[in-house]
VMD Tcl script that builds the backbone (N, CA, C; Angstrom):
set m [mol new atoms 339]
animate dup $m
set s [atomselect $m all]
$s set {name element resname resid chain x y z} {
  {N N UNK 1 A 8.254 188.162 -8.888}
  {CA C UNK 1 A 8.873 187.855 -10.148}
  {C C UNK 1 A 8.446 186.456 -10.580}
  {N N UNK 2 A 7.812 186.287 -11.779}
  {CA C UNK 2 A 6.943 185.029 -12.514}
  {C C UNK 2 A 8.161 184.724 -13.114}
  {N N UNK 3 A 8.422 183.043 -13.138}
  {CA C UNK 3 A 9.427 182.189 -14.211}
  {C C UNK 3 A 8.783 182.143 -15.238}
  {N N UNK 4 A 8.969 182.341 -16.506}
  {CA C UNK 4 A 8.808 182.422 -17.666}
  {C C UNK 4 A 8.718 180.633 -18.101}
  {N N UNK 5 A 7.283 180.597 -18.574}
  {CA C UNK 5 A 7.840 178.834 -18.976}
  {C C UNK 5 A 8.503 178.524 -19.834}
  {N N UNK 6 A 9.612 179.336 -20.814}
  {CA C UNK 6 A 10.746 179.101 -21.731}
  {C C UNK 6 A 11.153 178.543 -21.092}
  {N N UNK 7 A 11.561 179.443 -19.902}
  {CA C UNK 7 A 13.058 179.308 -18.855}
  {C C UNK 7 A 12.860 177.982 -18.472}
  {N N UNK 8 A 11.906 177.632 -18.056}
  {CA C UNK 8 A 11.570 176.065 -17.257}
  {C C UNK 8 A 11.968 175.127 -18.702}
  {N N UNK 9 A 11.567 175.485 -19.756}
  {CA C UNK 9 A 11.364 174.637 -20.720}
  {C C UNK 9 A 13.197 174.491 -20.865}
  {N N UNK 10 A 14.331 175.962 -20.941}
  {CA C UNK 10 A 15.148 175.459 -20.966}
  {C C UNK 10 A 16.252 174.957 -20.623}
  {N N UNK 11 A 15.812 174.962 -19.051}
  {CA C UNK 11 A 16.565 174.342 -17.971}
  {C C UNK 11 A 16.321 172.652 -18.110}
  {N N UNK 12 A 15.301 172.323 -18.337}
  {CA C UNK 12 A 15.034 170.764 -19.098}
  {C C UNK 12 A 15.883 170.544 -20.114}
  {N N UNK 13 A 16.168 171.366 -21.133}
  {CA C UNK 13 A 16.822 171.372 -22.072}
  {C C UNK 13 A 18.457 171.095 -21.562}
  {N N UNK 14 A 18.818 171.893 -21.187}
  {CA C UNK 14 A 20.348 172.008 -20.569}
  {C C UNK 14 A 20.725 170.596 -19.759}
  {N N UNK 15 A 19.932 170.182 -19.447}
  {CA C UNK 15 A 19.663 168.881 -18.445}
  {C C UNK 15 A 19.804 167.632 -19.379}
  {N N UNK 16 A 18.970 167.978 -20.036}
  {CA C UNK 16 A 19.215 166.962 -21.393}
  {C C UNK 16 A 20.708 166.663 -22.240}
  {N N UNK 17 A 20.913 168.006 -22.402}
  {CA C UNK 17 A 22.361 167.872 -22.710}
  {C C UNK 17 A 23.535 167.719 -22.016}
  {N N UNK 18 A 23.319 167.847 -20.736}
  {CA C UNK 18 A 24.249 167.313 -19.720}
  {C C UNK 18 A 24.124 165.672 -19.565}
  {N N UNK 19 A 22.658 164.970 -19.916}
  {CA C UNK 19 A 22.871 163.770 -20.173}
  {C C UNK 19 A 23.550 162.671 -21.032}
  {N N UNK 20 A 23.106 163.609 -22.237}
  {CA C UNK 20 A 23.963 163.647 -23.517}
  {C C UNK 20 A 25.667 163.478 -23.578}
  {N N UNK 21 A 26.252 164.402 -22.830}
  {CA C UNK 21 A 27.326 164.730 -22.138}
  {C C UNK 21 A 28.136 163.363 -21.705}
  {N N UNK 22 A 27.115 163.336 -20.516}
  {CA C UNK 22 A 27.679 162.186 -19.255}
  {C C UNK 22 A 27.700 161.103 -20.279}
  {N N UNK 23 A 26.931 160.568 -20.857}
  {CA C UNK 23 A 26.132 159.672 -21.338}
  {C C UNK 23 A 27.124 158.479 -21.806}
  {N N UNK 24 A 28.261 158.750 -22.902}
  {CA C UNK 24 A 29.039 157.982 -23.542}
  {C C UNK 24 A 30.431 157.860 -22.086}
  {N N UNK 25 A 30.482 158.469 -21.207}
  {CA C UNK 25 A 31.229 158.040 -20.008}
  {C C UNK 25 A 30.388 156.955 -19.214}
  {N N UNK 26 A 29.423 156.782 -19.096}
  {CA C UNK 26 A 28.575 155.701 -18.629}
  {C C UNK 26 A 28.752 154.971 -19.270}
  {N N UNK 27 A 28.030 155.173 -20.647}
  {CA C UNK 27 A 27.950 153.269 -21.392}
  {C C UNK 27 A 28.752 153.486 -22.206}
  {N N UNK 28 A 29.868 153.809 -21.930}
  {CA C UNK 28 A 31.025 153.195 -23.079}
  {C C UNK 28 A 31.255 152.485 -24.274}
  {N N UNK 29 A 30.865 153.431 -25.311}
  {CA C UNK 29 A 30.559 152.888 -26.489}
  {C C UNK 29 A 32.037 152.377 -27.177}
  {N N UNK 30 A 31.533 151.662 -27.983}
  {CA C UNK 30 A 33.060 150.648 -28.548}
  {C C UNK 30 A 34.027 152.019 -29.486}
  {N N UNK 31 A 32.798 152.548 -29.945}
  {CA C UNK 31 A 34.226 153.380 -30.826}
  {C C UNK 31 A 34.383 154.658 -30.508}
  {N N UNK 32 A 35.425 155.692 -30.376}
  {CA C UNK 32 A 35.919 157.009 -30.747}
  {C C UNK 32 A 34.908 157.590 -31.196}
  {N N UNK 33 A 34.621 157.386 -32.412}
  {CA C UNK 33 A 33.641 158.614 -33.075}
  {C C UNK 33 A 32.312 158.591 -32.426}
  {N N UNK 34 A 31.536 157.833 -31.769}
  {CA C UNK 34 A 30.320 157.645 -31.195}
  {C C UNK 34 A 30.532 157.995 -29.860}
  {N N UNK 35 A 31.545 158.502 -29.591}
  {CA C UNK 35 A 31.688 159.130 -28.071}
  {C C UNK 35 A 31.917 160.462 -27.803}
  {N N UNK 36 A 32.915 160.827 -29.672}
  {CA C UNK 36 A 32.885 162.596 -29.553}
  {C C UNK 36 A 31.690 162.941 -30.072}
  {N N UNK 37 A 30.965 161.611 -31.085}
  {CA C UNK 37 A 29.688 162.325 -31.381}
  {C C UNK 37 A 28.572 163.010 -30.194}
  {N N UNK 38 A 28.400 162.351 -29.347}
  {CA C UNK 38 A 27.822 162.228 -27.816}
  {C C UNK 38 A 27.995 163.272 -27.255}
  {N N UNK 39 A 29.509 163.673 -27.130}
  {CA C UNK 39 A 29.691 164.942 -26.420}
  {C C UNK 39 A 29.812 166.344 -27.568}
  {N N UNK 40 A 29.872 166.239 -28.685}
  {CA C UNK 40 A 29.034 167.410 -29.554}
  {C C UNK 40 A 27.722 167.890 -29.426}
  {N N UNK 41 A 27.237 166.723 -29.658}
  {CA C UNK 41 A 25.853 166.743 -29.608}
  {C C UNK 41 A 25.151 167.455 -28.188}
  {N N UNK 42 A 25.554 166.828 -27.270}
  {CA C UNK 42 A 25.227 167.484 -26.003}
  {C C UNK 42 A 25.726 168.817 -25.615}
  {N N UNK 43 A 27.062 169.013 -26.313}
  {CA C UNK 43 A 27.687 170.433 -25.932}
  {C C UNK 43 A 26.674 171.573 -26.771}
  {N N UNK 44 A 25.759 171.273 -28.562}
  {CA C UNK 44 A 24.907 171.588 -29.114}
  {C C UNK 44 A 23.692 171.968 -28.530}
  {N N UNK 45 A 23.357 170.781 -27.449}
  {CA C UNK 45 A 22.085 171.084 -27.153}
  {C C UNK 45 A 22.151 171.664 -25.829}
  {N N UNK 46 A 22.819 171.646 -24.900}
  {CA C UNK 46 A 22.870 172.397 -24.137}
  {C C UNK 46 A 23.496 174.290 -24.582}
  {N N UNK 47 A 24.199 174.843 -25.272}
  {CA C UNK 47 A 24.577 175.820 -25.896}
  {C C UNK 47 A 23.551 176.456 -26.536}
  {N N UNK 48 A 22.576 175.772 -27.156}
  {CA C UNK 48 A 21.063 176.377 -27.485}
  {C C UNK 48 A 20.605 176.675 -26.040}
  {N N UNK 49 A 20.428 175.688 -25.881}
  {CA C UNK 49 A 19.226 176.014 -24.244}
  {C C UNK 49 A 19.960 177.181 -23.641}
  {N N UNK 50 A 20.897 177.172 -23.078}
  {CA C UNK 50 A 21.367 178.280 -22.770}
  {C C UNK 50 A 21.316 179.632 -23.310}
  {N N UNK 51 A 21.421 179.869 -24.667}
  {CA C UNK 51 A 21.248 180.768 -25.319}
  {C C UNK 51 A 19.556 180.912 -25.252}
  {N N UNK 52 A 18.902 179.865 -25.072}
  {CA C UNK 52 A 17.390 180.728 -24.794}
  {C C UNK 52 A 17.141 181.379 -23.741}
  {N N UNK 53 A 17.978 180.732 -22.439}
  {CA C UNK 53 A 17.560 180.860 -21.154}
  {C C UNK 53 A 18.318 182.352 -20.985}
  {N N UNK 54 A 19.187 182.834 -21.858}
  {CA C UNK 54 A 20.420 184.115 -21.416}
  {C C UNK 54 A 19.490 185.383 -22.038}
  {N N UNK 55 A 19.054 185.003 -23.250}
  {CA C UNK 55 A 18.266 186.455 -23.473}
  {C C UNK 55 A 16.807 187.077 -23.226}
  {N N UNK 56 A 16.776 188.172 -23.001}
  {CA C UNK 56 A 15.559 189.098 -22.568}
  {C C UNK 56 A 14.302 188.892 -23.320}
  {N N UNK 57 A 14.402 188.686 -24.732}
  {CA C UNK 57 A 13.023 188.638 -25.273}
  {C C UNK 57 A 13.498 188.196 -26.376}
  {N N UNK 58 A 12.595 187.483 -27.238}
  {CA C UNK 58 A 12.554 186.483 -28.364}
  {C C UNK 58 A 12.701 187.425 -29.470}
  {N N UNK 59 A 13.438 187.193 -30.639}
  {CA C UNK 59 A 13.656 188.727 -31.422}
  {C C UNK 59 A 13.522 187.283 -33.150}
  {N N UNK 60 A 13.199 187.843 -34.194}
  {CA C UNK 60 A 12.859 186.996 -34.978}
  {C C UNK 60 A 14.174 185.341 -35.354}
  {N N UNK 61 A 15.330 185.778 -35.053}
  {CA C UNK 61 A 16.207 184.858 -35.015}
  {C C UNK 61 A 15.980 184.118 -34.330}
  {N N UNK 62 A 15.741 184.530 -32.844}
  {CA C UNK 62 A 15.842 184.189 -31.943}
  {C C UNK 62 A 15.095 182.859 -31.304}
  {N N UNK 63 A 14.050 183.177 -32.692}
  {CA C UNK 63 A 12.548 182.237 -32.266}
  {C C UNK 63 A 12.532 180.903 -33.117}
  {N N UNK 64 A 13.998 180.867 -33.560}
  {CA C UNK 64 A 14.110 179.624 -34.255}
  {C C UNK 64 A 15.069 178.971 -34.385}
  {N N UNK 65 A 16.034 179.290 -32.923}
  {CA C UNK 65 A 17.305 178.326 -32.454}
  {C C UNK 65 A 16.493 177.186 -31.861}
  {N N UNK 66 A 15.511 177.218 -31.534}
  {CA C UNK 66 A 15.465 175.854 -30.778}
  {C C UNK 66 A 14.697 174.581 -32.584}
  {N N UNK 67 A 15.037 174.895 -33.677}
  {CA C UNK 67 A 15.288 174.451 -34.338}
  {C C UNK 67 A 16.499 173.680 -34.576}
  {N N UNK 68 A 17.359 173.863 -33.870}
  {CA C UNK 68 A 19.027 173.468 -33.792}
  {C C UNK 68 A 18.606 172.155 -32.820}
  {N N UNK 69 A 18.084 172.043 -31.523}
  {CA C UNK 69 A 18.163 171.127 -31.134}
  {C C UNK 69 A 16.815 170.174 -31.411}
  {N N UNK 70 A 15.991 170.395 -33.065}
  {CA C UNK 70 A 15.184 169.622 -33.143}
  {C C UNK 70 A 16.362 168.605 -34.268}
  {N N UNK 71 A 17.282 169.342 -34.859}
  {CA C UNK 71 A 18.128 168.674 -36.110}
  {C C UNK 71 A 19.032 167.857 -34.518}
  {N N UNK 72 A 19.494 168.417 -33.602}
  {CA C UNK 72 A 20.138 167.548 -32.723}
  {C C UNK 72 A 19.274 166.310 -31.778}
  {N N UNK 73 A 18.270 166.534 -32.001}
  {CA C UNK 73 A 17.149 164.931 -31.324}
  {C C UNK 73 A 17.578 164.201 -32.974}
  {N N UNK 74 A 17.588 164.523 -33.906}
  {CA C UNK 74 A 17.268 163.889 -35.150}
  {C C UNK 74 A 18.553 162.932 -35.184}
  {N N UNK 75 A 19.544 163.698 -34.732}
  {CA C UNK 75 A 20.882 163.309 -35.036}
  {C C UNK 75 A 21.300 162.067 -34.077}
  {N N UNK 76 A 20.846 162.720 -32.755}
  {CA C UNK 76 A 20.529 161.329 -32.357}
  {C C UNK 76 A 20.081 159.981 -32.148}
  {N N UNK 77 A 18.767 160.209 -33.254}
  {CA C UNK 77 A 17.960 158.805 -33.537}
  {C C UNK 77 A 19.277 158.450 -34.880}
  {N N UNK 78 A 19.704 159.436 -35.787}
  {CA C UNK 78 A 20.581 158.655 -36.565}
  {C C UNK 78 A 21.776 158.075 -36.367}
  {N N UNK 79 A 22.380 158.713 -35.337}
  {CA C UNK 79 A 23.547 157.999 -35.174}
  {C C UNK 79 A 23.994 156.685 -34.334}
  {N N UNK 80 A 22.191 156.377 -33.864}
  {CA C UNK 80 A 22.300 154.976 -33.481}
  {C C UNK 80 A 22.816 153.888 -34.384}
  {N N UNK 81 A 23.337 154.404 -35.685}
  {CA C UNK 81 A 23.671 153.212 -36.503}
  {C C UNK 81 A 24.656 152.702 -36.175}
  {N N UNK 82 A 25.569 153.477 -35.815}
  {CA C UNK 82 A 27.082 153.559 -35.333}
  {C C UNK 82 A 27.213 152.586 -34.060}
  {N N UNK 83 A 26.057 152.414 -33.856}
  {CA C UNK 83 A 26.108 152.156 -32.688}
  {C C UNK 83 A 25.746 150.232 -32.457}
  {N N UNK 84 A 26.234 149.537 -33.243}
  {CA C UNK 84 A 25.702 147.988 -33.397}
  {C C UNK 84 A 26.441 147.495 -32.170}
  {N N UNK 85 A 25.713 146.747 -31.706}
  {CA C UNK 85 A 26.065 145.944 -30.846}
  {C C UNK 85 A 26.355 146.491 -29.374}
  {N N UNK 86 A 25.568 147.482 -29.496}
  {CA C UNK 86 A 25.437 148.058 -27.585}
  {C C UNK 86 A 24.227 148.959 -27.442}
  {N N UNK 87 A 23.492 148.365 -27.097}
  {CA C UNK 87 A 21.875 147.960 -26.726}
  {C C UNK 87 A 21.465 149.674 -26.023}
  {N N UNK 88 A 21.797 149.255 -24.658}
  {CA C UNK 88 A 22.056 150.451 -23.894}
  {C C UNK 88 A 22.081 151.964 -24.498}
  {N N UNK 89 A 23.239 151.909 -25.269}
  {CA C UNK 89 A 23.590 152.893 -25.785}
  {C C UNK 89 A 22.458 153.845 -26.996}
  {N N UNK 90 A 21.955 152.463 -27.687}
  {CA C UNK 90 A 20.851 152.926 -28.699}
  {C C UNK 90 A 19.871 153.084 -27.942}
  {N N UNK 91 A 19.478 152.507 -27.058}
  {CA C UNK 91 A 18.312 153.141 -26.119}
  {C C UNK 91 A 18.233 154.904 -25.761}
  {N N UNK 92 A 19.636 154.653 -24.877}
  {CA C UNK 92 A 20.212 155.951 -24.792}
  {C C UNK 92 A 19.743 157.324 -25.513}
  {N N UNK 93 A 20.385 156.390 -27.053}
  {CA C UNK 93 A 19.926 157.879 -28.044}
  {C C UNK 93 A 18.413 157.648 -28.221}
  {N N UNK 94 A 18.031 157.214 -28.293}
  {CA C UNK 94 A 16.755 157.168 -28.869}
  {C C UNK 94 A 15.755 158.039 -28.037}
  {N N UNK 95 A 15.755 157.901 -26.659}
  {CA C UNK 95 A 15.359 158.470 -25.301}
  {C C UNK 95 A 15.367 159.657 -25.714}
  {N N UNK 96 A 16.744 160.119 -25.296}
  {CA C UNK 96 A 17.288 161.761 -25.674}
  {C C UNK 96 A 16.970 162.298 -26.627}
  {N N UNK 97 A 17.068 161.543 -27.819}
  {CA C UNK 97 A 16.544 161.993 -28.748}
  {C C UNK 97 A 15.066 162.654 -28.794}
  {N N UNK 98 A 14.271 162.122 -28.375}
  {CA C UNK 98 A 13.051 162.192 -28.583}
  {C C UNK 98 A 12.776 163.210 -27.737}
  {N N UNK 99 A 12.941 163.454 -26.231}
  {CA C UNK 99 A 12.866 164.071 -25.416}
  {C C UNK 99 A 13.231 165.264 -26.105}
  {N N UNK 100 A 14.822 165.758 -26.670}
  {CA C UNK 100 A 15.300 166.548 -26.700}
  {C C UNK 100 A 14.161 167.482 -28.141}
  {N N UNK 101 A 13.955 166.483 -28.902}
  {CA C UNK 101 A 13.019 167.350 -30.250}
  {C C UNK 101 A 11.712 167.730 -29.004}
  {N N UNK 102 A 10.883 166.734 -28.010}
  {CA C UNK 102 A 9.555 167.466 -27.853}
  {C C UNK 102 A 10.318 168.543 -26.763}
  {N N UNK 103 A 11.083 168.965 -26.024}
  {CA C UNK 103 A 11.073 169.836 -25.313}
  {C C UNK 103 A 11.860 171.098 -26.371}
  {N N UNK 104 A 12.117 171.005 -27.510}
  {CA C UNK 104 A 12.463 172.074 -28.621}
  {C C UNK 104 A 11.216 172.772 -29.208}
  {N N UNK 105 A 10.374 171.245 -29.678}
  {CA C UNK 105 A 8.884 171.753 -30.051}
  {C C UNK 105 A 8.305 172.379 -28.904}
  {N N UNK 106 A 8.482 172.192 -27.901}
  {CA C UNK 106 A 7.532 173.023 -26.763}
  {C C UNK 106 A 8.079 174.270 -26.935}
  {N N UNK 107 A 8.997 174.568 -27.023}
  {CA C UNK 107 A 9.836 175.801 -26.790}
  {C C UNK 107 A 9.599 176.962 -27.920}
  {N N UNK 108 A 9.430 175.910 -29.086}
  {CA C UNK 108 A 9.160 176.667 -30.511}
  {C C UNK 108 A 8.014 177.051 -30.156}
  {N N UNK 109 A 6.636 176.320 -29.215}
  {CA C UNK 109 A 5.092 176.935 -29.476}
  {C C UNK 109 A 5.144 177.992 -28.650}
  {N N UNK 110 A 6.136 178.359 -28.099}
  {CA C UNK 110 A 5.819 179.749 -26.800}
  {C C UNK 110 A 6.384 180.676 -27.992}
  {N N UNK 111 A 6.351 180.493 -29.175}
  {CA C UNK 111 A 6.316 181.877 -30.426}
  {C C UNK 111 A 7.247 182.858 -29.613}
  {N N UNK 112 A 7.164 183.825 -30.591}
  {CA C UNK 112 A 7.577 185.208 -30.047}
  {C C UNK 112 A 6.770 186.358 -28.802}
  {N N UNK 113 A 7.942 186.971 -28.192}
  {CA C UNK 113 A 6.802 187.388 -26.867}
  {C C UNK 113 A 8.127 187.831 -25.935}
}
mol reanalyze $m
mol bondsrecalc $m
mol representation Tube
mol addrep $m
């Protein structure tokens, strides 16, 4: 039995959003909203990945959820605004961010199949 390189692609994914997750319990951002944002966002991008990794074959919908976590890397480079005055934290997103759009784009080029 061959692993499918989705699957690899979205076990990275899920990983990502478990960082996402943890992330605002680590660096403790100053406000409320930049901490549920954190754990949306990650509950988003992991809930895609999963949903790639759960079904049998790519069906035309199907081949363009990992569009969801290219708007969720995005969201993360934007909501570094929120974020003045804790360094860490904008790093943070910025990282994830980026990571999280190229391992979406990877995911998008394995097309339908």
């Amino acid at each position: 039995m061959s692993v499918r390189p989705n699957s690899r692609v979205a076990w990275v994914t899920i990983a990502l959003g478990i960082l996402t997750i943890i992330s605002p319990f680590v660096l403790t951002p100053q406000s409320l909203f930049a901490r549920n944002d954190m754990l949306i966002t990650g509950c988003v991008i992991s809930a895609t990945a999963i949903f790639e990794l759960t079904r049998q074959r790519r069906t035309a919908f199907a081949s363009y959820v990992p569009t969801i976590n290219i708007i969720a890397g995005v969201w993360l480079f934007i909501s570094t605004t929120w974020l003045t005055g804790n360094a860490p934290m904008v790093w943070n997103n910025i990282v994830l961010g980026v990571l999280t759009v190229v391992t979406a784009l990877v995911a998008l080029s394995f097309g339908a199949g």
